[in-house]
C-alpha positions, 0 to 999 in steps of 0.5 A, a space after each residue: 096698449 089699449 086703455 084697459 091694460 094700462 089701467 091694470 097695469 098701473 093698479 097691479 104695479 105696486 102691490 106686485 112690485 111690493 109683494 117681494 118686499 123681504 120682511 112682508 113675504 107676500 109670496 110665502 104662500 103662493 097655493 093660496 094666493 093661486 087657489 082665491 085668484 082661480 076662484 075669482 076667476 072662475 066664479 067671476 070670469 064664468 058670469 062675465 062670459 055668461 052675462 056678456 053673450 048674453 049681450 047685457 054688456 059689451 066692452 068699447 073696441 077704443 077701450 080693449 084691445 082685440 084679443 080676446 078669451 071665451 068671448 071676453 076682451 083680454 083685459 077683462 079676464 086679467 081684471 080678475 086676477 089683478 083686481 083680486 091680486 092687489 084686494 089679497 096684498 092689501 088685506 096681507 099688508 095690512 095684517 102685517 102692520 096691524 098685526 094685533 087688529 085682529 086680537 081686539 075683535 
């Protein structure tokens, strides 16, 4: 497992592990979840390509492993939908016991 993969796995492991906590039912709204994830893909993933052919970065051979998806390390691709995942189950867990923070505004 290269170096980039486990730190994805280990920043993804415990907000997914958790979104099946029963009382929080992250999952109840798994359309949404899937649509801000395809956008953060899209949006992001399709300036990474385009920035990265560019050549205004690269990613280290020792860091990635060699799979790779329009151009990019897979592990860059999955940071999109990680990074984002675990921004969304923050944000939901929050919400969750800070119910009326919302209403103070």
């Amino acid at each position: 497992m290269s170096d980039y993969a486990r730190l994805l796995f280990f920043a993804g492991i415990v907000p997914f592990v958790f979104s099946f906590w029963p009382s929080l039912r992250f999952y109840r709204n798994a359309k949404g979840l899937l649509a801000a994830l395809a956008v953060a893909l899209v949006f992001f993933g399709g300036w990474d390509v385009w920035a990265a052919g560019r050549g205004h970065w690269t990613f280290a051979a020792k860091a990635v492993g060699p799979a790779r998806l329009l151009g990019l390390p897979l592990e860059e691709v999955l940071f999109f939908v990680v990074i984002p995942f675990c921004a969304l189950f923050t944000w939901e867990v929050l919400n969750y016991f800070w119910p009326d923070r919302r209403r103070r505004r």
